[in-house]
GUDRENVEX-25435 format. One record per residue (C-alpha): x, y, z. Coordinates in Angstrom, 1 decimal, always signed. Each point is the difference from the previous one (the first is absolute). Layout:
      xx      yy      zz
       X       Y       Z
...
! end
This chain:
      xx      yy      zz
    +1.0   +12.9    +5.9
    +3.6    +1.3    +0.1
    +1.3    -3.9    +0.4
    -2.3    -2.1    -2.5
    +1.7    +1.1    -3.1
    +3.1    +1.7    +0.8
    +3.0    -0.2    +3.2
    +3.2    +0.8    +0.8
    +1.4    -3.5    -0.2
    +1.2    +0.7    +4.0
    -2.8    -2.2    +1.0
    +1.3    -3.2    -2.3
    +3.3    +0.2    +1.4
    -0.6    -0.1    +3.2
    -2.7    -2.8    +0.3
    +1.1    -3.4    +0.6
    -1.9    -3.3    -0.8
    -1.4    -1.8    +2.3
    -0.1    -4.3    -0.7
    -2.2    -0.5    +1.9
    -2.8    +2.9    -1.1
    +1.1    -0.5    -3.8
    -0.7    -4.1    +0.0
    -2.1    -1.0    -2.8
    -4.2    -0.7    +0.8
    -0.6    -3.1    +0.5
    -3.2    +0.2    -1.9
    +1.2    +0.7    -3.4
    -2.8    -1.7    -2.1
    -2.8    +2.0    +1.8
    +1.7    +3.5    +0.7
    +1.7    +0.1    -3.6
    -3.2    -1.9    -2.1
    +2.7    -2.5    -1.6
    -2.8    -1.7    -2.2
    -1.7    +3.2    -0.8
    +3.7    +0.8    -1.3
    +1.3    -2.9    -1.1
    -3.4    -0.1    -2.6
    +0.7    +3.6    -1.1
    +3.6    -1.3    -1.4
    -1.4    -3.4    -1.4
    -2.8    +1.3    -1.7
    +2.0    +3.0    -1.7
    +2.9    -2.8    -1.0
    +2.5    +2.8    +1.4
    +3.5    -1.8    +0.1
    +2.0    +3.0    +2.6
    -1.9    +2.0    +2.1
    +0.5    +2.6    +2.5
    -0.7    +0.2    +3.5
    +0.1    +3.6    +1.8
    +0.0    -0.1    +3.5
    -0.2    +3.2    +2.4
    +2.8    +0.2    +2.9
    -2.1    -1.6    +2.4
    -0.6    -3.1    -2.1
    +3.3    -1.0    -1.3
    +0.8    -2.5    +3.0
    -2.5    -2.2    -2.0
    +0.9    +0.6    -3.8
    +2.3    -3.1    +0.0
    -2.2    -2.3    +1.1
    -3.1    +1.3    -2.0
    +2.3    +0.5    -3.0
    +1.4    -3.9    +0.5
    -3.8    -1.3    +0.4
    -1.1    +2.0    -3.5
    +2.2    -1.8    -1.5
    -0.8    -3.5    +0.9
    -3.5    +0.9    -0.8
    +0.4    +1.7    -2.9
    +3.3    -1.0    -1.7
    +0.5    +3.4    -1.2
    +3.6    +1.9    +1.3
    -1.2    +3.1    +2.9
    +2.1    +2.6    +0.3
    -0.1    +1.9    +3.6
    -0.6    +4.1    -0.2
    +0.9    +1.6    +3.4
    +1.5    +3.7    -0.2
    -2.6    +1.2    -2.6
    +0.8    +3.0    -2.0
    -3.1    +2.2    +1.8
    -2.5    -0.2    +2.7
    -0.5    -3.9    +0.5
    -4.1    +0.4    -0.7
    +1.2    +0.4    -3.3
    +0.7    -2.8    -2.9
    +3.1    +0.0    -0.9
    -0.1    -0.8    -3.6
    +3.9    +1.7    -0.5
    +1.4    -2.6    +2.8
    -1.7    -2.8    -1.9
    +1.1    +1.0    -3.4
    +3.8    -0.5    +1.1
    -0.7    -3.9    +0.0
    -2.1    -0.4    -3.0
    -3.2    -1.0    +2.5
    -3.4    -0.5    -2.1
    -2.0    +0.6    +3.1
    +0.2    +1.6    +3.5
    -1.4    -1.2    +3.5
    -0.4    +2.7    +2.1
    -0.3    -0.6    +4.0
    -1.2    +2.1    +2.9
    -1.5    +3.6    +0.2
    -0.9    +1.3    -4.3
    -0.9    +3.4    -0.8
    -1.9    -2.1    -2.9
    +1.1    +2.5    -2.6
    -0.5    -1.5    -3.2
    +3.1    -1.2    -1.8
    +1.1    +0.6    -3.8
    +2.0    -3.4    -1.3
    -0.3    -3.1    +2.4
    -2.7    -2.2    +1.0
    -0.2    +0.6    +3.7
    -1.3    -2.2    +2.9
    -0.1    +2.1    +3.5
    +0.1    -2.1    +3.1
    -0.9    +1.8    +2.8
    +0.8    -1.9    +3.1
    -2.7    -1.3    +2.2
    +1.0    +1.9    +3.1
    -2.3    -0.1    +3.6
    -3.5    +1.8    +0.2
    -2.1    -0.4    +3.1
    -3.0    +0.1    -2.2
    -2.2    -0.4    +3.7
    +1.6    +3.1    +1.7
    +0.2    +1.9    -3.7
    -4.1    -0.5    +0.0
    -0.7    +1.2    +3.9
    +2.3    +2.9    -1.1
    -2.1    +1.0    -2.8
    -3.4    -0.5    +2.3
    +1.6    +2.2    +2.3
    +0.8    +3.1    -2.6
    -2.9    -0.4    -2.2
    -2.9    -0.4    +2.6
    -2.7    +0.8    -2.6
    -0.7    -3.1    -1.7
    -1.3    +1.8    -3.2
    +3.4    +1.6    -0.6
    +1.5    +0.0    -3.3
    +3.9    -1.1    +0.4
    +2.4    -1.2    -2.8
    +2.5    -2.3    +1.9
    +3.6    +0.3    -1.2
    +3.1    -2.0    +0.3
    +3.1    -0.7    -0.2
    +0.9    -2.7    -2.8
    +2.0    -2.1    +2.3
    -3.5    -0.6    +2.4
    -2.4    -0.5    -3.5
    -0.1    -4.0    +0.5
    -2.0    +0.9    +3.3
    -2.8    +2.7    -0.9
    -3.0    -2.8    -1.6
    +0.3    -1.1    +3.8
    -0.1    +3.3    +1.3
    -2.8    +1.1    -2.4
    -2.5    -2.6    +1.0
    +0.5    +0.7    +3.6
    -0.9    +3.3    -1.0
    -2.6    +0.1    -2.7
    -2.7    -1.8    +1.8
    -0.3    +3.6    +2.7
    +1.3    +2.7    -2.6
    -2.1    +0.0    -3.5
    +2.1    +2.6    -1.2
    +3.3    -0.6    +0.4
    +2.2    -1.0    -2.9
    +3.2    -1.9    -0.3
    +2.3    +1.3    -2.9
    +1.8    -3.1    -1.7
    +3.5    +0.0    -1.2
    +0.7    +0.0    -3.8
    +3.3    -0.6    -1.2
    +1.0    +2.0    -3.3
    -2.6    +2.0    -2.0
    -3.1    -1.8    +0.0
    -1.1    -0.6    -4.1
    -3.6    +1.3    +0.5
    -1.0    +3.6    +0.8
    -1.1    +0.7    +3.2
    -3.7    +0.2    +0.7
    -2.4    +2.7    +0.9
    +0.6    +1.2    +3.7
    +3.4    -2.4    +0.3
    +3.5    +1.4    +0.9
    +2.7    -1.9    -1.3
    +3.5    +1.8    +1.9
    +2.9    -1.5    +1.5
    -0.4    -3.7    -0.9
    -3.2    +0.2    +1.7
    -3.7    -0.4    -1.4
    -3.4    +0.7    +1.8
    -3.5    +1.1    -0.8
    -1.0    +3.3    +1.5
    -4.0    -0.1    +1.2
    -0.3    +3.2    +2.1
    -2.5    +2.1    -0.8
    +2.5    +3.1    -0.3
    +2.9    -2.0    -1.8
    +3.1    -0.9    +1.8
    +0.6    +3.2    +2.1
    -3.1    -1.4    +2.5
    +2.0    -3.3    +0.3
    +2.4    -0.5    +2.8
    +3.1    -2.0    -0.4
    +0.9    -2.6    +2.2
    +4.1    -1.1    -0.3
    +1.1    -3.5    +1.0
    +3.7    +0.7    -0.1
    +3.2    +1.6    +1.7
    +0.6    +3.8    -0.6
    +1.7    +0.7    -2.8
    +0.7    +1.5    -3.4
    -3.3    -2.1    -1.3
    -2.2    +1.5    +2.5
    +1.4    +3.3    -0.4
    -0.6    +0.1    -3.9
    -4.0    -1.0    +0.3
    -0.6    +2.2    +3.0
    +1.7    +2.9    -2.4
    -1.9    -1.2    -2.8
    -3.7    -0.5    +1.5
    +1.0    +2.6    +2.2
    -4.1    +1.1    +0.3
    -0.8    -3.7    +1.8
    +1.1    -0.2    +3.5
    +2.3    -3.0    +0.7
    +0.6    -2.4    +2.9
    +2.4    -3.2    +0.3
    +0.7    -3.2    +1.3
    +3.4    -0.7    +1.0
    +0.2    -4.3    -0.3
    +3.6    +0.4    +2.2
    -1.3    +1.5    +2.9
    -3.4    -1.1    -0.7
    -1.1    +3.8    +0.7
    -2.6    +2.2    -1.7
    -0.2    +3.7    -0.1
    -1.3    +3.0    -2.1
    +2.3    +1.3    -2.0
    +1.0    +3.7    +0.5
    +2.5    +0.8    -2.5
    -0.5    +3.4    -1.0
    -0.9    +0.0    -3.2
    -0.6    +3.9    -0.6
    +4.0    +0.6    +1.3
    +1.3    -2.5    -2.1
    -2.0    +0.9    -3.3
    +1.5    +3.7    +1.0
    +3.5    -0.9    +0.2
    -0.6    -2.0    -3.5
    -1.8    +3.5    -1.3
    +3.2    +1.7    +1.3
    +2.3    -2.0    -2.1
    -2.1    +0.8    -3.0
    +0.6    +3.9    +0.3
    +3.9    -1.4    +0.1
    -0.5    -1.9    -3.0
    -1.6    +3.5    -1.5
    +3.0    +2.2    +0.6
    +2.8    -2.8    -1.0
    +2.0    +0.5    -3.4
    +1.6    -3.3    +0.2
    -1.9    -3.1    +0.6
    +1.7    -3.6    +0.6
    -1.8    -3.2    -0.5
    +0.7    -2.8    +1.8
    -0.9    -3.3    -1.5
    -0.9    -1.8    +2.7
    -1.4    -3.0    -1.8
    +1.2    -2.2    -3.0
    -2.6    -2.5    +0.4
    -3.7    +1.7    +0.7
    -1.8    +0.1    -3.6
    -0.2    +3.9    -1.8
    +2.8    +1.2    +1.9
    +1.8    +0.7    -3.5
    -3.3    +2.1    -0.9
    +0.0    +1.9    +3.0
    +3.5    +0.5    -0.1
    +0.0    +2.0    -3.6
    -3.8    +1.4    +1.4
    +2.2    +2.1    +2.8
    +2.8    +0.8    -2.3
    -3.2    +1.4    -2.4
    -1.4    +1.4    +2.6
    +3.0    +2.0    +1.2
    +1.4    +0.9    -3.3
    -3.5    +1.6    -0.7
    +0.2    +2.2    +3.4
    +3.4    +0.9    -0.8
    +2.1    -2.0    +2.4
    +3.2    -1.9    -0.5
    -0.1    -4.1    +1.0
    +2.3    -2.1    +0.4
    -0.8    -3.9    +0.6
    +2.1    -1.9    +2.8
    +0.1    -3.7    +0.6
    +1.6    +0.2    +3.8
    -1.4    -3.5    +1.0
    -2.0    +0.6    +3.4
    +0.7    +3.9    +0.9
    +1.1    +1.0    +3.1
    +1.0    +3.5    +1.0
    +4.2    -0.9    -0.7
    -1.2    -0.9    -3.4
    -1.9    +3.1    -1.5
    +2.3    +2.4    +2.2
    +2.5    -0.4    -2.6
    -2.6    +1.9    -2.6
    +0.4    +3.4    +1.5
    -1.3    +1.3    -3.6
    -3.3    -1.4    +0.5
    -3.2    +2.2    +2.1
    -2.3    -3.0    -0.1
    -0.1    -3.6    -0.5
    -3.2    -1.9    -1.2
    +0.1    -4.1    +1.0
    -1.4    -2.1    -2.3
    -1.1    -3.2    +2.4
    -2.9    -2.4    +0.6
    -2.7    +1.3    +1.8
    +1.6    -1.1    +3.8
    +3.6    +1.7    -0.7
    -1.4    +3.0    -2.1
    -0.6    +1.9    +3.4
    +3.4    +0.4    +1.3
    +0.8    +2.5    +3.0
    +2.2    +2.4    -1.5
    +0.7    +1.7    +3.3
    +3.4    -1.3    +0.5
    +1.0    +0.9    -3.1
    +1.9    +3.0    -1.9
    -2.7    +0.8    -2.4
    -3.6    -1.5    +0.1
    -1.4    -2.7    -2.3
    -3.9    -0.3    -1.3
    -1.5    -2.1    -1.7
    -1.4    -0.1    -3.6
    -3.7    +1.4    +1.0
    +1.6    +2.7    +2.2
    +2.6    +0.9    -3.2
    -3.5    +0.1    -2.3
    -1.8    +2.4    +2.8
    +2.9    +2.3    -0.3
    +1.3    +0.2    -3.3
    -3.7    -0.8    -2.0
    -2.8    +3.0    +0.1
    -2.6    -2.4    -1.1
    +0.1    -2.1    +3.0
    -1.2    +1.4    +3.1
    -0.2    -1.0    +3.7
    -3.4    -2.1    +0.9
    +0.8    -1.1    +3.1
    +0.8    -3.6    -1.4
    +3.5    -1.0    +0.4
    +1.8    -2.9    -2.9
    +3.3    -2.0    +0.9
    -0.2    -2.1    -3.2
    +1.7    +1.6    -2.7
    -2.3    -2.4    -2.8
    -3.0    +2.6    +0.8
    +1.8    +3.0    -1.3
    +0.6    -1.4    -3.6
    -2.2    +0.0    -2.9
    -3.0    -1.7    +0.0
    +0.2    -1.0    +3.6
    -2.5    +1.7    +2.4
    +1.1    +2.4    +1.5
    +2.3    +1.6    -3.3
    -0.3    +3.8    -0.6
    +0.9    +1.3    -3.9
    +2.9    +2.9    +0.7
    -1.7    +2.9    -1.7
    +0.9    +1.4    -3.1
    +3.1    +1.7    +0.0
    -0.3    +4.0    +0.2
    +2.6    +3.4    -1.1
    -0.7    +2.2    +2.8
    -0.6    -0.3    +3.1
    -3.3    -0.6    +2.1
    -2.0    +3.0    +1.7
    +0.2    -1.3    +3.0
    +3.7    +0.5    +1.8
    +1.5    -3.2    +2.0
    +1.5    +1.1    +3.2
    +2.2    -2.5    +1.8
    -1.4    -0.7    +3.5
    +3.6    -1.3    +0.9
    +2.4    +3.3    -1.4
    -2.9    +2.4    -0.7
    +1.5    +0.7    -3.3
    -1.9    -0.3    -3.3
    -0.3    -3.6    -2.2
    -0.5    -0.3    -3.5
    -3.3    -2.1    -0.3
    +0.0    -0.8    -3.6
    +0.7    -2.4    -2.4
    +2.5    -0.4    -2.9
    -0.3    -2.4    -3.0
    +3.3    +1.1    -1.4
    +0.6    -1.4    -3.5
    +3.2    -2.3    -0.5
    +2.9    +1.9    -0.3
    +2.2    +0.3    -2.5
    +3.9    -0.5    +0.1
    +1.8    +2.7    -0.4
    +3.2    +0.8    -0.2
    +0.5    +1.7    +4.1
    +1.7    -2.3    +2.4
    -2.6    +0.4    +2.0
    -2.0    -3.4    -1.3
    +1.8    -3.2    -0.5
    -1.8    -3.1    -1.7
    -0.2    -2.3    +2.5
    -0.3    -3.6    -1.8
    -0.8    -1.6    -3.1
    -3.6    +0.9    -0.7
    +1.1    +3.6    -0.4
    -1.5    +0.9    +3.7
    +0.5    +3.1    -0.1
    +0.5    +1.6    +4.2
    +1.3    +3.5    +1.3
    +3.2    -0.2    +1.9
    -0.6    +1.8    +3.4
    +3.1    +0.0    +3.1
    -2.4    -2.6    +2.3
    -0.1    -1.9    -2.8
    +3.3    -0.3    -0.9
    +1.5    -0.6    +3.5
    -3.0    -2.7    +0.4
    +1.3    -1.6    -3.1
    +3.5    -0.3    +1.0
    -0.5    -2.0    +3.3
    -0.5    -3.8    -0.6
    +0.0    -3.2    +2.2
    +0.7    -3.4    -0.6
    -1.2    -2.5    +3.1
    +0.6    -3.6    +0.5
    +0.9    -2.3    -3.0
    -0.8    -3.6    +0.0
    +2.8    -1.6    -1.8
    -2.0    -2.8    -0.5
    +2.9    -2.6    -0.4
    +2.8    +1.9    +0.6
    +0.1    +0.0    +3.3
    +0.8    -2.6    +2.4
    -2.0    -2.2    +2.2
    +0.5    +0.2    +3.8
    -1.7    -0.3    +3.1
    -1.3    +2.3    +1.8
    +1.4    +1.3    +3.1
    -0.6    +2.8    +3.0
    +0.3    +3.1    -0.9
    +0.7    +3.1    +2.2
    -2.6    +1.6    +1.8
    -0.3    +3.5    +0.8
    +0.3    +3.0    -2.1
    +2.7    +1.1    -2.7
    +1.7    +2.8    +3.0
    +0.1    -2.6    +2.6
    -0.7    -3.7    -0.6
    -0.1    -2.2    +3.0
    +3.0    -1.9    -1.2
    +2.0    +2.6    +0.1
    +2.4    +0.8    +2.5
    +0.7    +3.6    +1.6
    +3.3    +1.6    -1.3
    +2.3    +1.6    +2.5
    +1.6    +3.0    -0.5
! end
C-alpha cells in the first residue's frame, strides 16, 4: 500500500521504456468504447474535453485523442501526470485548459466528482470467464451459498457472462453492478450502495452471512472492502494467472495496527491535513469538519497541499505528531510505516478526537459518511467546563489525557502580541512557535509560462541519479 499513492521518485528514474511493450493496442474501438465516448461528447455539445490516462495507458492517448476528434469535432486535451492517485478525476488538470468535460480511462476509484460531467472508460481488459466459473465451483461447493461477486472495474464488461454461467447452479449468489457518481434515488431496503458498487443483500442474517467473492488482482481495492466488510470472509480470482484462492489477509492485525494509530491520534497536539484530493465531491466539507473537530479537542491543524505524499515530503514538517489524508476511498489507507510520523484517516481522526463515536467493529474509508446527514455522522457532544469522571490514560506514554471538549467563544483582540489578525475577515488566530516557523517556509514548483517559453524537441536525457548519472564520467584525483 506503501507504493499506490506515494514513492520516492527512484523508481521513475531508473525505468526505461520499452517500444516495443509501450505500442499502442491495436483494438482501440473495442478496448477504449470510442462510440460509447464519442456519444458522451456529442450529445453534451462539449467543444474541449479532457482525456486522463493512467501510466500504463498513455502509449495510446495520441491515437485515441486523434480519433475523438474526427468523431467528435470537439479539441481533446491529453492528462497524463495527474495531480493524485490516477483512480482519481482530475478536475484541477482539466481546469488548466478550460475543458467542459473529462473522459476518464482505466482503473476509477468512482468517487463522485464536484464540477465536470464525467464519462469513466474502464478498459475492456482479459477475463477467462470459463476458468473464473470452475474456480468459484471449486471454493463454494454448497450450491445454496450466499456470495456477492466483486470486481474490478476494468473486468465489469465481462460479469452478465459470468453471472449466467453461474446463476442457473447458485440461487443465491448476487452480482454487485457498478454505478458511476451518486446514484439520484435512495437506496432500498436491504441494498448497500459503497464504492461505486450496488447490490441487494438477501441473507437471512444481512450481509455478515454473505461471502464475498473478488474477480480482481490484489490491491488497494480489495484491501479497502475486506477492511470494510471485515465480518464476511473473502476469496478471489486472479484473471492474470487465472488462479483462485481464499483470502487470508488478517483482518484482526490490520484493524489493530489502524486502532494503534488512533491512540497516536489521541495523544497528538498538532495535527496536519493532507489534502489528498481536489476533485472527489465534499472534500471542502470534510476538510473544515477536521479543522472543527480538532479545534473543539483542543488541537492545533494545519492544512498542507503536498501533491502525492511521500516520506521526503512530510519529513520537512518536523512540528507536526500526526497527519490525517484526506483521499478517495482506495488511497485513504496508506502504509504509514516508512514514514516519520503516521497518517490516519478521517474515521480514525473522529474515533480519537470525538467521545460520541465509539468503536463497532465496522471500519469507514470514505470520508462522505462522517459528515452531516450522511450515515454514519455522529453529533460532537455538547461542549463541557470540567473535566469527565472518568481519567484517560495513554496506552502509548501511560501519562494522563484530557478527554473533554472546549467550545471556546471567539476571542477578542487585544492588545498582547501574542495574536495577530491573520486576513481580511478579521480572523482572529493565536500565534504559537510551530506556527510561526510553519508559516515562514514556502514553495513555489514548476511554472508553465504558457507562451513564454520556447518550442523545441525533445531529446535524451541523463539517466541515473542526481550523485552519479550514467553520463558522467569518473574524476581523477
Amino acid at each position: 500500500m506503501a507504493t499506490a499513492f506515494s514513492s520516492d521518485g527512484e523508481a521513475a528514474l531508473r525505468r526505461a521504456l520499452d517500444p516495443v511493450a509501450a505500442a499502442p493496442r491495436g483494438d482501440l474501438d473495442g478496448f477504449y468504447e470510442m462510440g460509447r465516448a464519442a456519444a458522451f461528447v456529442r450529445g453534451g455539445a462539449f467543444r474541449k474535453v479532457a482525456l486522463q490516462f493512467p501510466d500504463e495507458l498513455l502509449a495510446d492517448a495520441a491515437a485515441v485523442a486523434a480519433l475523438m476528434e474526427t468523431a467528435t469535432g470537439a479539441e481533446m486535451y491529453v492528462l497524463g501526470d495527474t495531480t493524485y492517485g490516477s483512480c482519481c478525476v482530475d478536475e484541477v488538470a482539466a481546469e488548466h485548459v478550460g475543458a467542459e468535460a473529462l473522459v476518464h480511462y482505466g482503473p476509477a476509484c468512482l468517487s463522485p466528482c464536484r464540477k465536470l460531467p464525467v464519462l469513466h472508460i474502464f478498459g475492456r481488459q482479459p477475463l477467462d470467464v470459463k476458468r473464473c466459473a470452475e474456480v468459484f465451483r471449486e471454493l463454494y461447493p454448497d450450491r445454496q451459498s450466499h456470495v456477492v461477486v466483486l470486481n474490478d472495474v476494468v473486468y465489469a464488461h465481462a460479469m452478465g457472462e459470468l453471472q449466467q454461467q453461474l446463476c442457473q447452479e447458485y440461487p443465491n449468489v448476487v452480482f454487485s453492478r457498478v454505478v458511476c457518481g451518486d446514484p439520484p434515488s435512495p437506496a432500498l431496503p436491504g441494498e448497500v450502495r459503497q464504492f461505486g458498487r450496488r447490490f441487494p443483500v438477501e441473507a437471512p442474517g444481512g450481509l455478515q452471512d454473505c461471502a464475498m467473492f473478488y474477480v480482481g488482482a490484489e490491491g488497494l481495492a480489495l484491501t479497502s472492502f475486506m477492511l470494510t466488510w471485515n465480518r464476511c470472509p473473502f476469496s478471489s480470482f486472479d484473471p492474470a494467472t487465472s488462479c483462485g484462492r481464499r483470502e487470508t489477509f488478517n483482518v484482526n492485525r490490520a484493524l489493530m495496527r489502524r486502532l494503534y494509530l488512533v491512540e497516536r491520534a489521541r495523544d497528538a497536539r498538532v495535527v496536519g491535513i493532507l489534502v489528498g484530493t481536489l476533485g472527489v465531491a465534499g472534500y471542502l466539507t470534510v476538510l473544515q469538519h477536521l479543522r472543527e473537530l480538532l479545534r473543539r479537542a483542543g488541537k492545533r491543524s494545519y492544512t498542507l497541499a503536498v501533491g502525492k505524499p511521500n516520506p521526503a515530503k512530510l519529513a520537512n514538517f518536523l512540528e507536526v505528531d500526526i497527519f490525517v489524508l484526506v483521499a478517495c476511498t482506495q488511497n485513504s489507507l496508506l502504509d504509514s510505516s516508512d514514514y516519520y510520523r503516521p497518517i490516519v484517516t478521517p474515521y480514525e481522526l473522529e474515533l480519537a478526537c470525538n467521545p460520541a463515536r465509539e468503536w463497532t467493529g465496522n471500519y469507514l474509508t470514505d470520508f462522505r459518511d462522517l459528515l452531516p446527514g450522511a450515515c454514519a455522522h455522529v453529533e460532537l457532544p455538547p461542549a463541557g467546563c470540567t473535566e469527565e469522571a472518568v481519567p484517560d490514560v495513554s496506552l502509548i506514554t501511560g501519562e494522563m489525557r484530557s478527554v473533554r471538549l472546549c467550545d471556546l467563544p471567539a476571542p477578542q483582540l487585544p492588545s498582547s502580541a501574542a495574536l495577530a489578525c491573520r486576513d481580511q475577515m478579521r480572523a482572529v488566530a493565536e500565534i504559537s512557535p510551530a506556527a510561526s516557523f510553519l508559516e515562514s517556509r514556502s514553495w513555489r514548483g514548476l511554472e508553465q509560462q504558457l507562451g513564454k517559453t520556447p518550442v523545441s524537441k525533445a531529446v535524451q536525457g541523463r539517466r541515473g541519479i542526481a550523485i552519479a548519472y550514467e553520463d558522467e564520467g569518473c574524476e581523477e584525483s
